[in-house]
Structure formats: structure tokens, C-alpha cells
C-alpha positions in Angstrom: 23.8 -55.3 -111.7 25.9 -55.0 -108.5 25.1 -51.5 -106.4 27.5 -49.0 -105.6 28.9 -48.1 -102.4 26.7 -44.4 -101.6 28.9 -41.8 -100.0 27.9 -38.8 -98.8 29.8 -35.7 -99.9 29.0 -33.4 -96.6 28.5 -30.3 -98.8 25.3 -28.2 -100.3 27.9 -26.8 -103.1 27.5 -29.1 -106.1 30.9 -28.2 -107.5 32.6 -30.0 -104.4 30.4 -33.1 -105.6 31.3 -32.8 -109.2 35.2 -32.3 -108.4 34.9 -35.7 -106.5 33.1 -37.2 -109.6 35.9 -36.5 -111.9 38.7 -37.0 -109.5 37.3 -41.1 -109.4 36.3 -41.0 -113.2 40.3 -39.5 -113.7 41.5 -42.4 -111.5 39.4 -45.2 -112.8 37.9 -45.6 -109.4 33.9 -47.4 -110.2 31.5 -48.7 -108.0 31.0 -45.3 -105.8 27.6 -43.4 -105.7 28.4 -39.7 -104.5 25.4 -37.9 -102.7 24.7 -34.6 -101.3 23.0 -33.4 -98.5 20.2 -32.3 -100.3 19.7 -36.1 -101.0 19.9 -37.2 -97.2 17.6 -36.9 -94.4 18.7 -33.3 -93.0 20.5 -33.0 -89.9 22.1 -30.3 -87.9 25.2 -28.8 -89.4 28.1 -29.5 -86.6 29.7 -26.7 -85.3 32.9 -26.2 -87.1 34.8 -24.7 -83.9 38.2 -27.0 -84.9 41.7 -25.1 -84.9 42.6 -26.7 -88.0 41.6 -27.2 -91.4 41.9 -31.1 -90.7 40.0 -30.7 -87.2 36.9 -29.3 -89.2 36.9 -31.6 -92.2 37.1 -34.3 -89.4 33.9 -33.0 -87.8 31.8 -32.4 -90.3 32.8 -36.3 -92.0 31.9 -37.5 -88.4 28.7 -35.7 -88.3 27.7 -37.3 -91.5 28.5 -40.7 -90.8 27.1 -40.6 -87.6 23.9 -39.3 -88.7 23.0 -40.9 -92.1 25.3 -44.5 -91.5 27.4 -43.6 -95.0 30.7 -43.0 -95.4 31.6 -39.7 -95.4 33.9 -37.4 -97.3 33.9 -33.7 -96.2 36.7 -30.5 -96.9 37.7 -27.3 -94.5 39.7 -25.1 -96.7 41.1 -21.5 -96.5 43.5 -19.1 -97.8 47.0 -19.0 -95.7 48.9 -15.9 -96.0 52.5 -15.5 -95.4 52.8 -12.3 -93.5 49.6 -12.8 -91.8 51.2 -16.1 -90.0 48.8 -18.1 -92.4 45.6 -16.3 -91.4 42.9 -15.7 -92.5 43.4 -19.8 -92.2 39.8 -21.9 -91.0 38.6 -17.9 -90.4 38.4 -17.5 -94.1 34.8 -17.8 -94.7 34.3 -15.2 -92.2 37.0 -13.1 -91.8 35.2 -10.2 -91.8 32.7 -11.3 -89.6 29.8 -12.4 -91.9 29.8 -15.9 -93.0 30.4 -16.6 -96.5 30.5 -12.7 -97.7 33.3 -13.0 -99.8 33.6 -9.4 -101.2 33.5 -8.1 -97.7 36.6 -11.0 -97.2 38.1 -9.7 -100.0 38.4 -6.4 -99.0 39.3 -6.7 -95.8 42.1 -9.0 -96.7 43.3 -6.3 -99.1 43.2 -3.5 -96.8 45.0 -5.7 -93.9 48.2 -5.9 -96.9 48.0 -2.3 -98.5 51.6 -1.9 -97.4 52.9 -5.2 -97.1 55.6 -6.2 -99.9 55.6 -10.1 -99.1 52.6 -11.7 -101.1 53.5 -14.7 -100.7 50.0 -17.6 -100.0 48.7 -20.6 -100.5 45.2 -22.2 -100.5 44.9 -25.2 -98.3 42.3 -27.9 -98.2 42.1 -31.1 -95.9 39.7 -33.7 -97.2 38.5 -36.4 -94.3 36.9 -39.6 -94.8 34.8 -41.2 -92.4 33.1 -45.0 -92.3 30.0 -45.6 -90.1 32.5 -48.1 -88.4 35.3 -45.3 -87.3 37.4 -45.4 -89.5 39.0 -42.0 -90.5 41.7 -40.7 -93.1 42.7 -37.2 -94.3 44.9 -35.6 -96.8 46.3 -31.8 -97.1 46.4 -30.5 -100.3 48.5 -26.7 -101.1 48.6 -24.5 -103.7 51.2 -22.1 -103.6 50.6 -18.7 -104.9 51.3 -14.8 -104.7 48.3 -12.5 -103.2 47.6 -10.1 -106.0 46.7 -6.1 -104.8 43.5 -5.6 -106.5 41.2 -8.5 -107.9 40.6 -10.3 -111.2 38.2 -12.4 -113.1 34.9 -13.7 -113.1 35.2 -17.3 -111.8 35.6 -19.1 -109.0 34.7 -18.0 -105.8 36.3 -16.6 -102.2 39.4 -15.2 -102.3 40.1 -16.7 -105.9 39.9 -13.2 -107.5 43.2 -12.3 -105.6 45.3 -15.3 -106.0 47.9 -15.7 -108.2 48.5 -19.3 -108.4 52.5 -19.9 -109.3 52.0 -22.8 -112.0 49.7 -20.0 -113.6 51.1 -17.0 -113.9 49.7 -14.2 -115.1 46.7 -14.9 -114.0 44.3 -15.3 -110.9 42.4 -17.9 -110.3 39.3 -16.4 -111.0 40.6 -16.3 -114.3 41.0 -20.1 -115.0 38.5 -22.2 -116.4 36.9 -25.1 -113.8 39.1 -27.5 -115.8 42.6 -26.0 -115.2 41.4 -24.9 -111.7 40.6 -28.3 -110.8 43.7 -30.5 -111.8 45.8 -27.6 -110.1 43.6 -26.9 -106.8 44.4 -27.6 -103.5 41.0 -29.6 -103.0 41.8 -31.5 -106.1 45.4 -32.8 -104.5 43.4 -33.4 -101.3 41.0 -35.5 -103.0 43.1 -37.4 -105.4 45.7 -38.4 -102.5 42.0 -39.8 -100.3 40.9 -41.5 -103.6 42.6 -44.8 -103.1 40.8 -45.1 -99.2 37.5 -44.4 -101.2 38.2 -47.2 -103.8 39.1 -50.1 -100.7 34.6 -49.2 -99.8 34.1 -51.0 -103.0 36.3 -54.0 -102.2 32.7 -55.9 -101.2 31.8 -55.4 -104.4 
């Protein structure tokens, strides 16, 4: 039995993993064993201080090459907002000043466009790949969308209860199932336009 190529999917959130995993089984891409860093020899976490989504996904995929000699696939993603000149952008996870808080995000976000009549936003994601010998790729992924005034639904997670995504309307994305919120996401696009990079690791096979 020949082994698969181990890639390490720089992320502790086993949805991002799982996505990956049915992005390759959707593509018919084999031979690829995706790992977390719960199943790596711990490091320390880079400092994400990029000014771009791609500048962070490119740092934390370099970290995790560097440190554990796999290729490495890391995201930076973010809600951009129209009026807000695409803010809260790589701020997102912290916009109001605690990492990761996202009802605190949320409402801050909502408070900042009380009286603003142009929803208009999009969730962006850059995917990065990195190989322990340098090489690097990226892709940009967007999902267009309207930012709704109050939020709705149970799933998800950030900013999704206030997103209207505009290939389902009607409803936030909170309010899609992981299913339909994957083949529409913005990480999904990221990931399926990196896919083909990932399948060329296997070529050795």
C-alpha cells in the first residue's frame, strides 16, 4: 500500500480540516493525509501582524512548514464591508478588541452601521500553500453578500449571523446547513482553486 503525502492543515478548528477533506474527496484528489496541529509536535503560533488576508495565510503556512517539514495549507479570512472601506478586514477576529469574541464583534459591527443604508459585504478568505522546499501558492475566494441589521440563526460562527449571502437570499448564513455553506463559502472557492497544487504533492506517488 503506497503512503499518502501528510499535510498539515495549520488550524485547531476541525471544520477547516473537514472542509479540506471534502473539497479533495469532491475533486477526486487521493493520496493526501490532512493533519492538524493537534497531531504535530506544538510550536509557537506566528504572529499574524500581515496587512492582508494573503500576507497572514502566507505566515502561518510558512510557520508550519518550517517547523514540522510538511507541506502546509493555512487560511486568514474576514468580513469586508463596503462602507467601512472593507474593514473590519484581517481585524475581524478582533475587532472589538478581544480575540475571537464574536458577539462582542458582532455588536460592534452593528452599532458602527446603525445608520448606514449601503449593506453591501463580502466574506474573504486566502488559502496558502507552503512545501518544506519554498514553494508557495495562494488563492482568494469572495462571497458577496448584504450585512443584515440584526442577526439570525444558530450556525456557523463570526459574523455569519449577520450576512446575507446573495446566492441565498432570505437567509443568513447562520441559517444554512454546513453543506450549502460550504460549496458557496468563500474558503470553499479558496480551497477548491489551491486543490490542483495539493494534488501535483502526490505526483511521487
Amino acid at each position: 500500500m503506497v503512503a499518502a503525502v501528510r499535510v498539515l492543515v495549520a488550524s485547531n478548528n476541525p471544520k477547516k480540516l473537514r472542509e479540506l477533506e471534502q473539497v479533495l474527496a469532491d475533486l477526486g484528489i487521493g493520496g493526501i493525509e490532512l493533519v492538524s496541529l493537534r497531531d504535530v509536535t506544538p510550536y509557537p503560533e506566528p504572529v499574524e501582524d500581515g496587512l492582508t488576508f494573503e500576507d497572514n495565510a502566507l505566515i502561518k503556512a510558512r510557520a508550519g512548514a518550517a517547523k514540522t517539514g510538511l507541506a502546509c495549507v493555512a487560511d486568514d479570512s474576514g468580513l469586508s464591508v463596503t462602507a467601512l472601506n472593507g474593514m473590519p478586514g484581517v481585524l475581524s477576529a478582533r475587532w472589538s478588541g478581544s480575540h475571537g469574541d464574536d458577539e462582542a464583534n458582532n455588536r460592534l459591527l452593528l452599532a458602527q452601521m446603525s445608520d448606514i443604508a449601503l449593506r453591501d459585504a463580502a466574506f474573504v478568505s486566502c488559502c496558502a500553500l507552503v512545501t518544506p522546499t519554498g514553494d508557495e501558492f495562494t488563492a482568494t475566494g469572495r462571497w458577496e453578500g448584504t450585512l443584515l441589521r440584526s442577526p439570525r440563526g444558530e450556525n456557523g460562527f463570526g459574523y455569519d449571523p449577520l450576512f446575507e449571502p446573495a446566492d441565498a437570499p432570505g437567509r443568513s448564513s447562520a441559517e444554512l446547513s454546513p453543506e450549502e455553506k460550504n460549496r458557496r463559502s468563500h474558503r470553499g472557492a479558496a480551497l477548491r482553486e489551491l486543490a490542483p497544487h495539493l494534488a501535483r504533492l502526490t505526483a511521487d506517488l
